[in-house]
BAZA-88612 format. One line per field, with one value per atom (N, C-alpha, C, O): residue number from 1; x, y, z. Coordinates in Angstrom, 3 decimals. Each point is the difference from the previous one (the first is absolute). Layout:
REM residues N
nr <- (NUM | ...)
east <- (X | ...)
north <- (Y | ...)
up <- (Z | ...)
***
This chain:
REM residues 96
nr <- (1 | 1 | 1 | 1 | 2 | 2 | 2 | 2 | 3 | 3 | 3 | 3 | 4 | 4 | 4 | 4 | 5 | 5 | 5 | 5 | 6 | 6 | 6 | 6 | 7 | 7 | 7 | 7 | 8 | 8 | 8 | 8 | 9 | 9 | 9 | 9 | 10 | 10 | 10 | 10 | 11 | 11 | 11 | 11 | 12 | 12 | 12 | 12 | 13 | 13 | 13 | 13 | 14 | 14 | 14 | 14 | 15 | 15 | 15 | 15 | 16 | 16 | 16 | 16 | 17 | 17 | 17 | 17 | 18 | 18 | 18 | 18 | 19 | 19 | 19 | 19 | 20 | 20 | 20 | 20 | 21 | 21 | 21 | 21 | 22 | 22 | 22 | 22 | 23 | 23 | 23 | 23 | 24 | 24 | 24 | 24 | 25 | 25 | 25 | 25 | 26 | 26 | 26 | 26 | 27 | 27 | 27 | 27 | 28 | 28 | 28 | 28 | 29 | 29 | 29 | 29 | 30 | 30 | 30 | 30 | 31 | 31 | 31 | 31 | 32 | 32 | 32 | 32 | 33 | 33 | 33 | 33 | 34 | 34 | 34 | 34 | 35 | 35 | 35 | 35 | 36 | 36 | 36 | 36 | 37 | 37 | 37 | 37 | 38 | 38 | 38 | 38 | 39 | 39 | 39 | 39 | 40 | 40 | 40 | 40 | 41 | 41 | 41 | 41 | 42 | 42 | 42 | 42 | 43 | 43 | 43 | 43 | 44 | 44 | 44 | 44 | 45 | 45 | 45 | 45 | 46 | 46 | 46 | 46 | 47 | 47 | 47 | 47 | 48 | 48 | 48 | 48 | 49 | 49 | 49 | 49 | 50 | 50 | 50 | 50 | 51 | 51 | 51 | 51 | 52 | 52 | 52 | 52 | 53 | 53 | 53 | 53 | 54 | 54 | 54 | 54 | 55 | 55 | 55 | 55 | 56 | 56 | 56 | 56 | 57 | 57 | 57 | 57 | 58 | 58 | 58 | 58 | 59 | 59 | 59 | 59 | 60 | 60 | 60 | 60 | 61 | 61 | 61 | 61 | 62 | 62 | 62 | 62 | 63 | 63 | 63 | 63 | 64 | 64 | 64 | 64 | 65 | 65 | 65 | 65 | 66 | 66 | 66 | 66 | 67 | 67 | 67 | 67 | 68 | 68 | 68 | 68 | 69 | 69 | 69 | 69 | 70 | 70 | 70 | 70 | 71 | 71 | 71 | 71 | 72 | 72 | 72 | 72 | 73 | 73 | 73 | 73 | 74 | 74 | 74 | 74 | 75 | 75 | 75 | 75 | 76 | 76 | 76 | 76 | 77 | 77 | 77 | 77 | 78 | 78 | 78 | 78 | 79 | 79 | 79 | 79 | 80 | 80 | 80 | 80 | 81 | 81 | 81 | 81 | 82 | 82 | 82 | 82 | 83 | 83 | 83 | 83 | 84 | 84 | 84 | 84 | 85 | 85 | 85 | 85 | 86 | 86 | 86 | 86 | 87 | 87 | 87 | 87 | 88 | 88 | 88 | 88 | 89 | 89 | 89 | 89 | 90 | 90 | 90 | 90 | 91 | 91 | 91 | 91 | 92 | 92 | 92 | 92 | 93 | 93 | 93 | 93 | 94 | 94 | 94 | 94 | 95 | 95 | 95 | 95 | 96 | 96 | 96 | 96)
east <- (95.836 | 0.114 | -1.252 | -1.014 | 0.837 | -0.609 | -0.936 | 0.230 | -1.253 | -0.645 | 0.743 | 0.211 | 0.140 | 0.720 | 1.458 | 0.720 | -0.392 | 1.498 | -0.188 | 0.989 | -2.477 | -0.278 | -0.255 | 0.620 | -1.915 | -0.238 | 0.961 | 0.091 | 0.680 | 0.685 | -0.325 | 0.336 | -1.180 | -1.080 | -0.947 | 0.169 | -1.121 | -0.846 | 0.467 | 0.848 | -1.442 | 0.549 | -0.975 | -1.112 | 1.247 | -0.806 | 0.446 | 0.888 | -1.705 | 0.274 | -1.093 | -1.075 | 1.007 | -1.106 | -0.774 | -1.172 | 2.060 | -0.968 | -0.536 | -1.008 | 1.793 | -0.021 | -1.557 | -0.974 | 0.866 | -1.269 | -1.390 | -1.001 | 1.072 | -0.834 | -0.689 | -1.034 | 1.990 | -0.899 | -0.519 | -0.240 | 0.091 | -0.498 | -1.507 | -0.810 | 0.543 | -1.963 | -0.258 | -0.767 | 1.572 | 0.248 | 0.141 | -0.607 | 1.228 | 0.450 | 1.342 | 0.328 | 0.471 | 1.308 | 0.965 | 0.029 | 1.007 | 0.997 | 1.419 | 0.194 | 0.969 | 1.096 | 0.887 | -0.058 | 0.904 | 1.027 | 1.188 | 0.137 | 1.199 | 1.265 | 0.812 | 0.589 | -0.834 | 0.372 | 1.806 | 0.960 | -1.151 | 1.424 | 0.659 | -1.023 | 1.639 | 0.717 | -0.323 | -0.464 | 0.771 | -0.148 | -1.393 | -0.141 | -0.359 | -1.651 | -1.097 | -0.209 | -0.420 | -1.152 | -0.942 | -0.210 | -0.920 | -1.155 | -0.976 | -0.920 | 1.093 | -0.598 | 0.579 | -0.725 | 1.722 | 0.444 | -0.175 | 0.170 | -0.505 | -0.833 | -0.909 | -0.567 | 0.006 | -1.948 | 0.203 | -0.277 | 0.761 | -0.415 | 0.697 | -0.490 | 1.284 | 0.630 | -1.543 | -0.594 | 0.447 | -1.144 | -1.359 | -0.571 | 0.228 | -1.349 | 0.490 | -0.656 | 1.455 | 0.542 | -0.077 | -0.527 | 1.420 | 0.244 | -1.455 | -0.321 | -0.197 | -1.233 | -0.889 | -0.652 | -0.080 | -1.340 | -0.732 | -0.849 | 1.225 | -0.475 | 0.110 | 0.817 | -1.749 | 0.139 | 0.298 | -0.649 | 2.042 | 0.883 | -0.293 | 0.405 | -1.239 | -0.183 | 1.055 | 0.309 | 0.469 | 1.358 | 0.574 | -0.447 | 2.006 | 1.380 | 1.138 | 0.865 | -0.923 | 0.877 | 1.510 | 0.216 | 0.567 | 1.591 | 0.599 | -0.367 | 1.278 | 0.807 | 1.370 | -0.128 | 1.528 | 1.239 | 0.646 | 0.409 | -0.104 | 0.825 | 1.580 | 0.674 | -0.462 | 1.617 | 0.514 | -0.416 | 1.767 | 0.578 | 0.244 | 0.258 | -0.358 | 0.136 | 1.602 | 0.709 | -0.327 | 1.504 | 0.358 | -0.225 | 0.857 | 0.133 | 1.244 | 0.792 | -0.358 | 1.382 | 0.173 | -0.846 | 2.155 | 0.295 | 1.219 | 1.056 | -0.871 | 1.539 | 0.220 | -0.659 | 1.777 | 0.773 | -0.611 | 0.163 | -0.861 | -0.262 | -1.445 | -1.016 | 0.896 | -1.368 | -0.054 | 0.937 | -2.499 | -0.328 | -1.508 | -0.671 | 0.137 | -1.368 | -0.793 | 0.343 | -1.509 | -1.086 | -0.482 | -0.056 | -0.187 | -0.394 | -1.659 | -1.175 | 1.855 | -1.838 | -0.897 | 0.293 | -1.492 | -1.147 | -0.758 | 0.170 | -1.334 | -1.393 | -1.492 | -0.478 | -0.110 | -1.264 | -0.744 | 0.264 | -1.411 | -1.440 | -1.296 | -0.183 | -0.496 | -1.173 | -1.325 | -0.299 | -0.448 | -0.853 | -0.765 | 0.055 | -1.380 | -1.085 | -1.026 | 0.456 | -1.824 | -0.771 | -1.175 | -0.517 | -0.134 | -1.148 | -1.047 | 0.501 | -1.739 | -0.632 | -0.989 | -0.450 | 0.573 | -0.959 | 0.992 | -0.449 | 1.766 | 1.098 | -0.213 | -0.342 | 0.460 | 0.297 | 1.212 | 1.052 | -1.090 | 1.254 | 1.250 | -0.058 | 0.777 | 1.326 | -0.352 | -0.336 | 0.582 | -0.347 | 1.133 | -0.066 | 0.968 | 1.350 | -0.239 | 0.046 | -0.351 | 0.177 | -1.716 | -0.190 | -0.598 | -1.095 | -0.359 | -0.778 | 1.657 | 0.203 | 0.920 | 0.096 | 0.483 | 1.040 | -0.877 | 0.089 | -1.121 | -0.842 | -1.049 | -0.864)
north <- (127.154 | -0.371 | 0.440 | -0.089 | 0.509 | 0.464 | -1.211 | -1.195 | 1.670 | -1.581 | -0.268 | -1.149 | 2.414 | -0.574 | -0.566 | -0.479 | 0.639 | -1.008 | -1.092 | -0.690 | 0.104 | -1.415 | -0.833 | -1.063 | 1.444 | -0.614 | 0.492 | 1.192 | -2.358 | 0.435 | -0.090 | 0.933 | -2.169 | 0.343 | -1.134 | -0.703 | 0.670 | -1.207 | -1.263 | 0.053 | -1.279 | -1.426 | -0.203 | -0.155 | 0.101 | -0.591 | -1.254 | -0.191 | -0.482 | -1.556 | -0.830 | 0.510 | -1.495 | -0.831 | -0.313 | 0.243 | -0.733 | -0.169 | 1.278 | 0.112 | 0.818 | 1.874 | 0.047 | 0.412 | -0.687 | 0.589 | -0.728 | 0.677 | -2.010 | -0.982 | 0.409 | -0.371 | 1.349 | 0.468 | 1.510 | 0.674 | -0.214 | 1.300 | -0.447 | 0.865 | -1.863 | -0.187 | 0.312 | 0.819 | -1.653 | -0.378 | 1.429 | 0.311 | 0.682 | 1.031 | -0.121 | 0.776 | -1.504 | -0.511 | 0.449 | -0.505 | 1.506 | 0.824 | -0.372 | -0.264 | 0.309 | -0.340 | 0.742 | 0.918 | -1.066 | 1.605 | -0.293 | -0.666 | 0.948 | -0.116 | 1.203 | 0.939 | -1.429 | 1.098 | 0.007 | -0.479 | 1.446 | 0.104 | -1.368 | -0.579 | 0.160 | -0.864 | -0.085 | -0.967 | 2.397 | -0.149 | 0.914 | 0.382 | -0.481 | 0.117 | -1.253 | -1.092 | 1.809 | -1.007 | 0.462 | 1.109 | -2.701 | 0.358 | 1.153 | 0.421 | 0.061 | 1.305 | 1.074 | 0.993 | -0.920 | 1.453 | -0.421 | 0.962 | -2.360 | -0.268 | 0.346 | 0.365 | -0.215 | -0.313 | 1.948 | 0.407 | 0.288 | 0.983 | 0.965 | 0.768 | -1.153 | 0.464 | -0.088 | 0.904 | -2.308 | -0.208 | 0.790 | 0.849 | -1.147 | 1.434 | 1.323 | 0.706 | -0.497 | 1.632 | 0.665 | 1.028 | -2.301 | 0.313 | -0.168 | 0.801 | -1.719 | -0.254 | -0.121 | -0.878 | 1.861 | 0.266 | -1.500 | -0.191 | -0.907 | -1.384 | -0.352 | 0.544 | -1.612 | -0.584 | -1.325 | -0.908 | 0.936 | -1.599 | -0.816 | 0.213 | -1.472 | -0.855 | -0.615 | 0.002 | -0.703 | -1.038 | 0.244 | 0.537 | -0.790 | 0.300 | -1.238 | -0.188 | -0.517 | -1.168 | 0.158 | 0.377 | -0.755 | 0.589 | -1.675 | -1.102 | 1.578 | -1.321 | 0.931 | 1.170 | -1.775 | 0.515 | -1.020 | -0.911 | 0.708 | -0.364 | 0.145 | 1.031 | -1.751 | -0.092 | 0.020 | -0.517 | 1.494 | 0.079 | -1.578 | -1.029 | 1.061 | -1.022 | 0.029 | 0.997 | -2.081 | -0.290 | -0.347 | -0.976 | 2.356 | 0.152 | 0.056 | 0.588 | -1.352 | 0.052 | 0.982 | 0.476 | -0.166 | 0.696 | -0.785 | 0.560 | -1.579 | -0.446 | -0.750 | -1.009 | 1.498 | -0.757 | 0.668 | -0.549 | 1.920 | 0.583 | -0.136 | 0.242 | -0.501 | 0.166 | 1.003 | 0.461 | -0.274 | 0.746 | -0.287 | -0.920 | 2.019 | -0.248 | 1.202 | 1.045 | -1.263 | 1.660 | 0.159 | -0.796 | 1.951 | 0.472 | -0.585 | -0.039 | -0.258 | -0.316 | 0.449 | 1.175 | -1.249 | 0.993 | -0.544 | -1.050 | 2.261 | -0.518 | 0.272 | 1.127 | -2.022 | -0.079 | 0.256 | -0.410 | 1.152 | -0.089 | 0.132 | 0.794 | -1.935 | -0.021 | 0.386 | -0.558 | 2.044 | 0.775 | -0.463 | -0.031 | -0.614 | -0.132 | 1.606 | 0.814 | -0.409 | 0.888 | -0.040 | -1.052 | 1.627 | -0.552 | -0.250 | -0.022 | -0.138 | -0.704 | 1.711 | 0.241 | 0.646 | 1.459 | 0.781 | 0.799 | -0.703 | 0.293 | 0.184 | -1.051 | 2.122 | 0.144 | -0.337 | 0.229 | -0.949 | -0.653 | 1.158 | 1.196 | -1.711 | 1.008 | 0.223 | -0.782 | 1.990 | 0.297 | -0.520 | -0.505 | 0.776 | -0.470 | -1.308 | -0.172 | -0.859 | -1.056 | -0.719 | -1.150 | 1.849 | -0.086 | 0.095 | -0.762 | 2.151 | -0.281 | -1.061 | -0.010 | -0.759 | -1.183 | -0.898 | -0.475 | -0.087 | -1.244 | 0.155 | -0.876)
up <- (112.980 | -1.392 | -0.755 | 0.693 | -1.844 | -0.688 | -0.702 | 0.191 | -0.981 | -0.015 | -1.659 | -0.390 | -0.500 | -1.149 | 0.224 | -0.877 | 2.340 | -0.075 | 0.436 | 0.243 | 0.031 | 0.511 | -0.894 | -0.015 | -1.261 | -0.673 | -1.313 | -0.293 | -0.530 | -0.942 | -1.115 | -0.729 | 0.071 | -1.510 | 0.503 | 0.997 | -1.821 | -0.109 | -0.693 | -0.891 | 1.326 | -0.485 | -0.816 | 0.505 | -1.969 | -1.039 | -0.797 | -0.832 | 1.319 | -0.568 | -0.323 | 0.314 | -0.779 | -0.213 | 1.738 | 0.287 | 0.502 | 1.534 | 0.556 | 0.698 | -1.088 | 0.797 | -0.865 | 0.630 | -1.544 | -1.072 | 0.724 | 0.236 | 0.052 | 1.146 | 1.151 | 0.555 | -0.313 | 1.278 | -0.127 | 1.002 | -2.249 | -0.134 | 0.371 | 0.333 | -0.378 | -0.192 | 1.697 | 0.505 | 0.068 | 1.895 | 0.284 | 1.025 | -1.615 | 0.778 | 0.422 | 0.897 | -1.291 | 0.696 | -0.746 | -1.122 | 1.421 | -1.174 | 0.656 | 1.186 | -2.454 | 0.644 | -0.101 | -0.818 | 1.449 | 0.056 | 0.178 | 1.026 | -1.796 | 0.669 | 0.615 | -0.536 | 2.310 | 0.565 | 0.310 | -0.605 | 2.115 | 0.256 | 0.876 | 0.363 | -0.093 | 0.784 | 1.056 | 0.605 | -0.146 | 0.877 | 1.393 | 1.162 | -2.170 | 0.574 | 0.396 | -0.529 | 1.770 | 0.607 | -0.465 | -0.491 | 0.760 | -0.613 | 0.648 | -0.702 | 1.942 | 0.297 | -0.837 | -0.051 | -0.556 | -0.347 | -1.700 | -0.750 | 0.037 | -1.127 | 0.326 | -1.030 | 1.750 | 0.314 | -0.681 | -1.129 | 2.155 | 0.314 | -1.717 | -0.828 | 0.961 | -1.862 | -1.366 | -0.589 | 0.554 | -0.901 | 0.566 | -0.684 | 1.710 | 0.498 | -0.491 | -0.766 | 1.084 | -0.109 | -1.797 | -0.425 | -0.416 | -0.871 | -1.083 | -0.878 | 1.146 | -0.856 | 0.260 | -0.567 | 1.822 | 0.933 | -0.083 | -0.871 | 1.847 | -0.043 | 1.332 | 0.743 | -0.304 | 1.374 | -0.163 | -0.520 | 1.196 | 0.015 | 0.846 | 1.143 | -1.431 | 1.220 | 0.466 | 1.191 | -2.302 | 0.246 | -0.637 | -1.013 | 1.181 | -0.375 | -0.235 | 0.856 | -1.899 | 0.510 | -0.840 | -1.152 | 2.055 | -1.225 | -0.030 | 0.406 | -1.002 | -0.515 | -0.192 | -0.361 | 0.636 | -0.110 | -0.767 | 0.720 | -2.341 | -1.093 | 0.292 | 0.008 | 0.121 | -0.442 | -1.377 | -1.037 | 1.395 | -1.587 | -0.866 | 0.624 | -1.735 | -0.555 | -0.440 | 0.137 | -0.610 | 0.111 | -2.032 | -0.716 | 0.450 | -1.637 | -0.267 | 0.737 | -2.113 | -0.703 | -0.923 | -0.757 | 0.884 | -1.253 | -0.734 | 0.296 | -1.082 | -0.324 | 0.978 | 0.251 | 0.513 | 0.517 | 2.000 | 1.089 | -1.469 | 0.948 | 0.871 | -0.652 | 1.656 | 0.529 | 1.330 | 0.652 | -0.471 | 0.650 | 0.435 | -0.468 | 1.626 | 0.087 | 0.037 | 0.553 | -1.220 | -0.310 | 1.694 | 0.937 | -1.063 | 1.326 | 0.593 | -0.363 | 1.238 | 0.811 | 0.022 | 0.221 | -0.309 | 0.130 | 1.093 | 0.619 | -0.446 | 0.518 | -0.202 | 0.127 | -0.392 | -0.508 | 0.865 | 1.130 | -1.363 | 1.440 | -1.303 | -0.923 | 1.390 | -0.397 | 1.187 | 1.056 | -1.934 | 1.174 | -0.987 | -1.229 | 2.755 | 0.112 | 0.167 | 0.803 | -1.579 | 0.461 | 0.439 | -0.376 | 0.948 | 1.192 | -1.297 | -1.124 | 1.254 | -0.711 | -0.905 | -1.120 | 2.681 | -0.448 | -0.498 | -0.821 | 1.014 | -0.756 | -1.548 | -0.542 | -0.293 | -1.222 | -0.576 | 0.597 | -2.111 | -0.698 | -0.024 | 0.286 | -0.570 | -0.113 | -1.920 | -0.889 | 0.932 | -1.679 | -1.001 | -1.121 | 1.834 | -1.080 | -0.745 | -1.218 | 2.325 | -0.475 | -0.210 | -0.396 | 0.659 | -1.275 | -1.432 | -0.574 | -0.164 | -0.967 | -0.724 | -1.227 | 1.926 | -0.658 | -0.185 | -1.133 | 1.924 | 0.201 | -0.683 | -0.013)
***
């Protein structure tokens, strides 16, 4: 797998913005990826050394339409940790 079919955009939110100071960035990846093949996607893609990798797997939430319902598709989150001699990821320096 390629490292742009692992990671799919960045998570910007009020908590995602929190850990720009920590070094701590969040990402919504693929489903069905481990955190070794996160680890190794974010090094690759944005010359950085990943200490930790922690994911979380969301379930679709359960939405009406009328009379109709359904549920949005699941995702998964990984919040990467970077070593301390590690340089920031640039993208998300200019946001903060």
């Amino acid at each position: 797998m390629l490292p742009e079919d692992v990671i799919i955009k960045p998570v910007l939110t009020e908590k995602g913005y929190d850990g720009i100071a920590d070094k701590k960035y969040t990402f919504k990846v693929r489903k069905d990826a481990n955190k070794t093949q996160i680890k190794i996607a974010v090094e690759k893609m944005f010359s950085v050394k990943v200490k930790s990798v922690n994911t979380v797997s969301l379930p679709g939430k359960l939405k009406r339409m009328g009379r109709n319902e359904g549920y949005t598709p699941a995702t998964k989150k990984a919040v990467v940790q970077l070593t301390e001699d590690s340089k920031p990821i640039e993208y998300f320096k200019s946001l903060s």
